[in-house]
C-alpha positions as CSV (number, residue, x, y, z in Angstrom):
1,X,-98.5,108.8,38.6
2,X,-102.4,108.3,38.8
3,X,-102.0,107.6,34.8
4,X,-99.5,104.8,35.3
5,X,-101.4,103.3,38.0
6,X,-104.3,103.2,35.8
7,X,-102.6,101.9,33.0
8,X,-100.7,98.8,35.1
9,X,-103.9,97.9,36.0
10,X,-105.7,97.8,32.7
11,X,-102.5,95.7,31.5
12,X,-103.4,93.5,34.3
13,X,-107.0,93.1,34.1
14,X,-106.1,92.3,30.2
15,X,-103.6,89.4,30.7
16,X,-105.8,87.7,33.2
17,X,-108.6,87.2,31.0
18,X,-106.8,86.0,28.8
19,X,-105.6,83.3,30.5
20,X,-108.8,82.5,31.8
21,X,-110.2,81.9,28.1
22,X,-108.5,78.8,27.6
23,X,-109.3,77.0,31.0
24,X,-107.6,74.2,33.0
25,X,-106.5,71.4,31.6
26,X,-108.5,69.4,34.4
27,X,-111.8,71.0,34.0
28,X,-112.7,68.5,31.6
29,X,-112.5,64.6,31.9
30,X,-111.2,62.8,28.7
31,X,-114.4,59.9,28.1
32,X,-112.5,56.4,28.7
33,X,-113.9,53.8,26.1
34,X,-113.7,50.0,27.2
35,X,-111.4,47.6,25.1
36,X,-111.6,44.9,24.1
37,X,-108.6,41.7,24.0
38,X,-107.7,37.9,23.7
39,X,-110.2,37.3,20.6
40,X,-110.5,33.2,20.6
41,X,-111.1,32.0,18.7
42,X,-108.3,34.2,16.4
43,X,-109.7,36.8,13.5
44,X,-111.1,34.8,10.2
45,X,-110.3,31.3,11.7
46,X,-112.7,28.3,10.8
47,X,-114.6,27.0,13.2
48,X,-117.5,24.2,13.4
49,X,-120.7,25.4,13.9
50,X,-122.0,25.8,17.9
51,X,-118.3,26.5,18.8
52,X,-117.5,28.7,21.8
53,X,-116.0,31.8,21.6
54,X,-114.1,34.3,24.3
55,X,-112.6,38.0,24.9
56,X,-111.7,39.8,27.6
57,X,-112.9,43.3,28.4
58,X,-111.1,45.6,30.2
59,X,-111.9,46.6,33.9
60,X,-113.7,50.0,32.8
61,X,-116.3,48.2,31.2
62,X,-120.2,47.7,33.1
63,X,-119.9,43.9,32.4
64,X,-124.2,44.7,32.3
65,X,-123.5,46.8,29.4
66,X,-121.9,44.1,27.6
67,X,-123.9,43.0,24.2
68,X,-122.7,40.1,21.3
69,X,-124.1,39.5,18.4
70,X,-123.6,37.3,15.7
71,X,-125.6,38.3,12.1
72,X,-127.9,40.6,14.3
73,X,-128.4,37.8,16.6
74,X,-128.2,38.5,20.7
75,X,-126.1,35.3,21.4
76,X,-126.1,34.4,25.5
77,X,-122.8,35.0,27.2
78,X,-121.0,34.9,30.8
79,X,-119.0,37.5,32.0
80,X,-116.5,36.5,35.2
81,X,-114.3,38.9,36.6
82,X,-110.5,38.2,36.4
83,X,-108.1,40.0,38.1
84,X,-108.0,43.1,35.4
85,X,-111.0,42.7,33.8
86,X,-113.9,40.7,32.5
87,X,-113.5,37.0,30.5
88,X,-117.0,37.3,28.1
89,X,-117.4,33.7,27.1
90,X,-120.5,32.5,24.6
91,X,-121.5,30.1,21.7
92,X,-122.1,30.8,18.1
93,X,-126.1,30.4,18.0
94,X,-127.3,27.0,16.3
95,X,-129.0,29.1,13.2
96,X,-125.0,30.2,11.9
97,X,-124.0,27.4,9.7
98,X,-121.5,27.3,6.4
99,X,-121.1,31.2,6.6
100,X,-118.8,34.2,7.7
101,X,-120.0,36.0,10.9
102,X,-119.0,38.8,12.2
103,X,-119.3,38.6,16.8
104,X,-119.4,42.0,17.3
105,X,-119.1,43.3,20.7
106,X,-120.7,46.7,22.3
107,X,-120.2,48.2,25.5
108,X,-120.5,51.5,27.5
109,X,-118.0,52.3,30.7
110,X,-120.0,53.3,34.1
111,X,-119.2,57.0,32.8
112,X,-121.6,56.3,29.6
113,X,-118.5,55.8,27.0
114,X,-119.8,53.3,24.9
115,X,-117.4,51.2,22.6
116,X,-117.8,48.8,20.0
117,X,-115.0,45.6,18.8
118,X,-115.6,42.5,16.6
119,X,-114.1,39.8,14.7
120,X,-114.9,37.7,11.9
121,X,-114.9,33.9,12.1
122,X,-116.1,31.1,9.3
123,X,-117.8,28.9,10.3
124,X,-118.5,25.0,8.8
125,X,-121.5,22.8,9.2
């Protein structure tokens, strides 16, 4: 009997590590990225030069984390807070003329998860 006893017990100690090696599912936090939405104007449009662009970011994103940049150019922008969200409004710099640019967009969430969006506009003279 002392044998069994013993034994059931070893059986036990066995399964419960086990199932401690693979953890909880809620002992880790999945990193949430901001996104980014409602590009204006729309992917590879042409646009004069100086025009104003918009997105809206979504409302896990610092709105003091967000950066544009137009051909490795800071450009100024506003942030307001919408209902869900951020609108990001700005203006293609003066120096981007005749050309393809890129406005690419970086941000980080108040966790740290930083994210990254763009679009590509032409633009005239």
């Amino acid at each position: 009997m002392n044998h069994y006893k013993t034994l059931c017990l070893l059986s036990l100690m066995l399964l419960n590590t086990s199932v401690w090696a693979y953890g909880s599912s809620s002992s880790s936090k999945a990193c949430e990225k901001p996104r980014f939405t409602e590009f204006t104007p729309a992917d590879k449009t042409t646009v004069a030069a100086q025009s104003a662009f918009s997105f809206e970011a979504s409302s896990i994103t610092n709105p003091k984390s967000i950066v544009v940049t137009i051909k490795q150019e800071p450009v100024t922008i506003s942030v307001t807070p919408k209902n869900v969200g951020y609108l990001v409004q700005g203006k293609l710099p003066v120096s981007i003329k005749n050309t393809a640019a890129r406005v690419t967009i970086s941000a980080e969430s108040p966790s740290g998860c930083k994210a990254s969006d763009g679009w590509l506009v032409n633009v005239t003279e």
